[in-house]
C-alpha positions as CSV (number, residue, x, y, z in Angstrom):
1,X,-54.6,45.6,-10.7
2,X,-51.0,44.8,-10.5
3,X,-49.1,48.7,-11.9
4,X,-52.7,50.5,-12.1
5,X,-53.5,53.6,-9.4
6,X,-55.3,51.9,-6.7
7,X,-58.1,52.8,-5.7
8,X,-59.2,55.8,-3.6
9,X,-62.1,55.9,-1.4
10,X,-63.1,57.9,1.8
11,X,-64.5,56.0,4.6
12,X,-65.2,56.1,8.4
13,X,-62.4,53.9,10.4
14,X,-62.1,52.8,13.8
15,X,-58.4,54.0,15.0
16,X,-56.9,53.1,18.4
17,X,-60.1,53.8,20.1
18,X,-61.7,56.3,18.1
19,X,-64.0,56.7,14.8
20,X,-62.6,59.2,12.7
21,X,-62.9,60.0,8.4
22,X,-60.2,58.2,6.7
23,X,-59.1,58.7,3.0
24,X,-56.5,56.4,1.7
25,X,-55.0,59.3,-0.6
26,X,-53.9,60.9,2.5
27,X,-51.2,58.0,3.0
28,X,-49.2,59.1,-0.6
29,X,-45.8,59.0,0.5
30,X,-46.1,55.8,2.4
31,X,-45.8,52.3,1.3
32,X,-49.7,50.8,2.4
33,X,-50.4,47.1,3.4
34,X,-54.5,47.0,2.3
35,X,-56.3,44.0,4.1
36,X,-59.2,43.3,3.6
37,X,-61.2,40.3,5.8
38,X,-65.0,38.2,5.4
39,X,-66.3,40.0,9.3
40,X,-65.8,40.7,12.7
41,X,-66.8,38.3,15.3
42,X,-65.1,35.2,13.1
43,X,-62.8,32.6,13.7
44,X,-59.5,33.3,11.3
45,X,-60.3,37.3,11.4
46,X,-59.2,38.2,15.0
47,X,-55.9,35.8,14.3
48,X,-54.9,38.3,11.6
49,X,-55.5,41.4,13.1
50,X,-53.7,40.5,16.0
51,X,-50.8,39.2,14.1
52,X,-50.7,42.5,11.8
53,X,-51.4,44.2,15.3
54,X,-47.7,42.0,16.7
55,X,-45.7,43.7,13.7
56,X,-47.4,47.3,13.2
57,X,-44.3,49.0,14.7
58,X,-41.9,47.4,12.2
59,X,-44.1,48.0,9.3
60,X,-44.2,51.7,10.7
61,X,-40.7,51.4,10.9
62,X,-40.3,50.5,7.1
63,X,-42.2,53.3,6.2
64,X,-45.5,51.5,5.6
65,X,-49.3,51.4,6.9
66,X,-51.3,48.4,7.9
67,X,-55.1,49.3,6.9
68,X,-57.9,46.7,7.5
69,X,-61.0,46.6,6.0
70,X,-64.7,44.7,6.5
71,X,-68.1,45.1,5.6
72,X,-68.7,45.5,9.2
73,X,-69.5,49.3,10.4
74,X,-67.2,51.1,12.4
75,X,-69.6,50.2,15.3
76,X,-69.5,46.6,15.3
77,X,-65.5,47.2,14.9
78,X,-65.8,49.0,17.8
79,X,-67.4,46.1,19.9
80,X,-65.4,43.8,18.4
81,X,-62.2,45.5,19.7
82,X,-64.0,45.8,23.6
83,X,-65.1,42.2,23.2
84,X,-61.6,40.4,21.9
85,X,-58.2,41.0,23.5
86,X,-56.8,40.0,20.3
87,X,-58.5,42.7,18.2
88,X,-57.6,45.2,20.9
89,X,-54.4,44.8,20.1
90,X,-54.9,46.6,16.8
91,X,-54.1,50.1,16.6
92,X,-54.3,50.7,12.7
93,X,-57.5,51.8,11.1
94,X,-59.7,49.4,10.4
95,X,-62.4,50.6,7.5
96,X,-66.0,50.6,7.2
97,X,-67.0,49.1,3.8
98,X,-70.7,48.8,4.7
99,X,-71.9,49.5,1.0
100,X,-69.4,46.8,-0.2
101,X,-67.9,49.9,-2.6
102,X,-64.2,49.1,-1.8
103,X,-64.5,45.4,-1.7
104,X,-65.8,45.7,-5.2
105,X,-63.3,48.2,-6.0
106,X,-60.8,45.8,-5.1
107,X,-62.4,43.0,-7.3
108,X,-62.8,41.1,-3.3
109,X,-66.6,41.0,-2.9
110,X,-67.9,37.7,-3.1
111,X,-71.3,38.1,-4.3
112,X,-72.6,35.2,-3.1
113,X,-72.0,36.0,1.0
114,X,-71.8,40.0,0.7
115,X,-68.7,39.3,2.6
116,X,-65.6,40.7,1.6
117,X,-62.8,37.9,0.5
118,X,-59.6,37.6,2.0
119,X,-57.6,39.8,-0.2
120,X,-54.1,41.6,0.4
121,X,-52.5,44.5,-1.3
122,X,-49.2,46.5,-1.0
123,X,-49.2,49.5,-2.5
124,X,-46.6,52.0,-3.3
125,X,-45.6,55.8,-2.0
126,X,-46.9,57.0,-5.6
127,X,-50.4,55.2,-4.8
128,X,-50.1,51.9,-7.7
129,X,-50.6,48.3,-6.2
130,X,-47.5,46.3,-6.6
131,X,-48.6,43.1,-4.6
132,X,-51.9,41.4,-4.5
133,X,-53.3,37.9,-3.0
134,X,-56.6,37.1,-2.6
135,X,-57.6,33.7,-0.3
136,X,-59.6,31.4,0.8
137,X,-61.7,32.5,3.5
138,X,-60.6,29.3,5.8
139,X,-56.7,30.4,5.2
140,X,-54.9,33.5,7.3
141,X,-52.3,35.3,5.8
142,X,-48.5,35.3,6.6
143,X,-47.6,38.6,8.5
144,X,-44.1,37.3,7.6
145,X,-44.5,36.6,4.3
146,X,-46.0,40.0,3.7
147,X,-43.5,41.8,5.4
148,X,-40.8,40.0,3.1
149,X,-42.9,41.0,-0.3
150,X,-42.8,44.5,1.3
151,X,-39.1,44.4,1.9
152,X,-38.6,42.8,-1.9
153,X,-40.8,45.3,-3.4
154,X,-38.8,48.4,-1.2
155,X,-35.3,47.5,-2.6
156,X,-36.5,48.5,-6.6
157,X,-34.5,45.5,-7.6
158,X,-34.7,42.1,-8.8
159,X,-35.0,39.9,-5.9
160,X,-35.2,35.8,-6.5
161,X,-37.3,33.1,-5.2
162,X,-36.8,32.9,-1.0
163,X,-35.1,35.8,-1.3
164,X,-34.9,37.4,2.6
165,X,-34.1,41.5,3.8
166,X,-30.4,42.1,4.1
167,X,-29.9,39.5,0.8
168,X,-28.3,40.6,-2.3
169,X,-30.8,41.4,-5.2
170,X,-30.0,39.8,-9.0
171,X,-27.9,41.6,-10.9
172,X,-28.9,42.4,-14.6
């Protein structure tokens, strides 16, 4: 997937409160952080979308959008987010993939659960993944970590192992 166009789909998110239609196309022009996660109502899930939720504003601020995404339908998002203080932190869309199209679209359906796997994507203004990581369902992501690839990819250069925002990139 790494370079190709990824991929579009239209959906029906749950955003700060509300259900609303949600194409990702409409975020061109904005660096996106894709996530997607097994359900709602889990054990690791509710740790990362509160720790996304902790660093939305400076993922806003570096000119990038957090979108989650579950097999779970908007309404079970929506119970999930009265149910769990955590989850209510969350006021990026979180996507409806009850049909399992974008998960498969995104080579992160496991077959085998009809879960979705835990798989991450950045994605560029022009709409072409850049990043991807795909874990084990027993392992959260680093919001850190994440944030650092996004920084890396941002600067255009070449940037070395460890390398940390505000460091020098290689020089060719």
């Amino acid at each position: 997937m790494i370079g190709n166009k990824a991929p579009d789909f239209d959906a029906k998110a749950f955003v700060d409160g509300k259900i609303e239609d949600f194409r990702l196309s409409k975020l061109r022009g904005k660096w996106v952080v894709l996530f997607f996660y097994p359900a709602d109502f889990t054990f690791v899930c509710p740790t990362e979308i509160q720790g996304f939720a902790e660093k939305y504003e400076e993922f806003k601020k570096a000119g990038a959008e957090i979108i989650s995404v579950s097999r779970d339908t908007v309404y079970v998002h929506k119970a999930w987010v009265e149910h769990d203080d955590r989850v209510a932190e969350a006021k990026y869309p979180m996507i409806e993939d009850r049909k399992g199209e974008i998960s498969k679209d995104y080579g992160v359906l496991d077959e085998a659960t009809g879960n979705s796997q835990r798989g991450l994507f950045i994605i560029n203004p022009d709409g072409f993944v850049k990043y991807m990581v795909i874990t084990d369902d027993n392992v959260g992501r680093s919001t850190d970590e994440t944030f650092r690839v996004l920084s890396a990819l941002q600067t255009g250069g070449l940037c070395p192992v460890d390398w940390e925002p505000g460091k020098a990139t290689l020089k060719v």
